[in-house]
C-alpha positions in Angstrom: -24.4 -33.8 25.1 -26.8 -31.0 26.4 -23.9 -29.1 27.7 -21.4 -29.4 25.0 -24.9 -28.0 22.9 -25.1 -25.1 25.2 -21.5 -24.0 25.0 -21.6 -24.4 21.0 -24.7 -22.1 20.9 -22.8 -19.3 23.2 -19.8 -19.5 21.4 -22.0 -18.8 17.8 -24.2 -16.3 19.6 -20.9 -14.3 20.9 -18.9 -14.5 17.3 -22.1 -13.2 15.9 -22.6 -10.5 18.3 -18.6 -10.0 17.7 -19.2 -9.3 14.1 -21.7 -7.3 14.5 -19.5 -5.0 17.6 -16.5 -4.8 14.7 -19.2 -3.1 12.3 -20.3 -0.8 14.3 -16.8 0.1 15.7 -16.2 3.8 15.7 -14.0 5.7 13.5 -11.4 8.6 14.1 -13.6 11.7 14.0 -11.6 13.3 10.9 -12.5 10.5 9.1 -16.3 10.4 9.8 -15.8 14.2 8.9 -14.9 13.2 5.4 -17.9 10.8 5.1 -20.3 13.8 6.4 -18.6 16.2 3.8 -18.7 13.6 1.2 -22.7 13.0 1.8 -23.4 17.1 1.2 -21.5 17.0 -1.8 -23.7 14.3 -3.1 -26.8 16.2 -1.6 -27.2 13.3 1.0 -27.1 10.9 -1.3 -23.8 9.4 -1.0 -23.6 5.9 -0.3 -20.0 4.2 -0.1 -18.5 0.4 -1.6 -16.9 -1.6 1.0 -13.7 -0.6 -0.7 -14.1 3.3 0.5 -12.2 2.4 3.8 -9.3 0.8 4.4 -7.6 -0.2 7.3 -3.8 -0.4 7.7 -0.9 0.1 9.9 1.2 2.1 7.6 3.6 3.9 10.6 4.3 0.6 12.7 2.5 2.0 15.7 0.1 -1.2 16.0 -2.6 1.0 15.9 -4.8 1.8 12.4 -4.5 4.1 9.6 -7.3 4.7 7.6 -7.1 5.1 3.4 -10.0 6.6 1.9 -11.0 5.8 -1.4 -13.2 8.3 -3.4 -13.6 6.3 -6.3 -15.7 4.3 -4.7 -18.6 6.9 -3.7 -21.8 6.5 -5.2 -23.4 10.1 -5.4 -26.9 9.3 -6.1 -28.8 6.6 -6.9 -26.4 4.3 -9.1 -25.2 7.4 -11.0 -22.5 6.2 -13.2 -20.0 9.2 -13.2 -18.2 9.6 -10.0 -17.5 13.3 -9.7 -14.5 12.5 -7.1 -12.5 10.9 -9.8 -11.0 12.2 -13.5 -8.0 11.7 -16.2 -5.6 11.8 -12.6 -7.9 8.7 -11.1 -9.4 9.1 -8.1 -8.8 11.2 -4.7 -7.4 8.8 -1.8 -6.7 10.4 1.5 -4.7 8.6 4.0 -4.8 9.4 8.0 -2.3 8.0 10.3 -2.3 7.6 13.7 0.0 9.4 16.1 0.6 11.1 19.4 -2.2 13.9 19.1 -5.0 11.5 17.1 -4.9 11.0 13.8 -4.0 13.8 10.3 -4.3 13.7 6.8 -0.7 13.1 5.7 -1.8 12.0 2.1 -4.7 13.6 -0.3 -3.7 12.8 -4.2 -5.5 11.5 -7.1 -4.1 8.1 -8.1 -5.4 5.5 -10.7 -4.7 2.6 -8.3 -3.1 1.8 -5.4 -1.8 -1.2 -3.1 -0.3 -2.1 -0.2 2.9 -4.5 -0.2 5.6 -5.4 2.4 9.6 -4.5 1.3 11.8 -5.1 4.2 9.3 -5.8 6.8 7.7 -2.0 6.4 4.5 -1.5 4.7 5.0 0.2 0.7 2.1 2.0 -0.4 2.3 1.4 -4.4 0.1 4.1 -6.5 0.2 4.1 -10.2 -0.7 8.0 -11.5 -1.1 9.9 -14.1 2.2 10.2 -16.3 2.6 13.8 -15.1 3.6 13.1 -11.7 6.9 10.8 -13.5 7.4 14.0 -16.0 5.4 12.0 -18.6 2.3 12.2 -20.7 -0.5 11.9 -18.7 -1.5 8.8 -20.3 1.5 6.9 -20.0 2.3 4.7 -17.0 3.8 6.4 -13.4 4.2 3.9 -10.9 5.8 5.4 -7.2 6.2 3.3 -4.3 6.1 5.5 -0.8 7.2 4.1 3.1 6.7 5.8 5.7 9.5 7.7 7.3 8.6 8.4 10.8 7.2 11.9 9.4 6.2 12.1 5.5 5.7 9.4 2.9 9.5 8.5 0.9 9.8 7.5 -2.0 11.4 4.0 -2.1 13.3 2.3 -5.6 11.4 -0.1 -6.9 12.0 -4.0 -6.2 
């Protein structure tokens, strides 16, 4: 009983010190530059929502691309107008992984974005403002984008 104790408390105390590893787990260099560049605009007072950074693998290379999401930065304290975002949505940048490190190979605004599966490949789907579907800005422009080995495609819709 004592030992089945002892091997249930290391196994909690390494998951927890597991967790705590994955927090602190570094990230690519360019994208820690756009958190530092992000803090000055806010006058070192940006803080950012769980939401800011994602985590995907968007170019099938098993290892992580990264999708920033302005609209949630907080410049401030609890200022309710996020300066990053507008009529267009917000910016999201996206930085894939490749030979030489990682590049910013997506920096738009969008209203909202997702990330589905068609055909076993990742689809980024973004809705924007109507301009970028040669509409009025308010009216709905959905694109759905894969990744071609080099540049975002668009692909037709389901």
């Amino acid at each position: 009983m004592l030992l089945r104790f002892v091997v249930l408390s290391l196994a909690a105390m390494l998951l927890a010190g597991g967790g705590a590893l994955a927090q602190r787990a570094e990230v690519p260099a360019e994208v820690a530059a756009v958190r530092e560049e992000l803090r000055q605009q806010c006058d070192g007072k940006a803080s950012f929502k769980q939401r800011f950074q994602s985590v995907a693998d968007l170019n099938g290379d098993g290892l992580p691309d990264y999708l920033l999401d302005y609209g949630a930065v907080v410049c401030g304290e609890g200022n309710k107008v996020n300066r990053f975002c507008g009529s267009g949505g917000c910016t999201l940048d996206i930085f894939m992984s490749g030979a030489g490190g990682y590049r910013q190979v997506y920096g738009d605004n969008v209203r909202a974005w997702s990330i589905k599966q068609a055909r076993g490949k990742p689809v980024l789907e973004l809705s924007l403002h109507g301009g970028y579907c040669d509409l009025a800005g308010y009216q709905p422009c959905h694109k759905r984008l894969s990744w071609d080995g080099d540049d975002f495609v668009e692909v037709a819709a389901r």
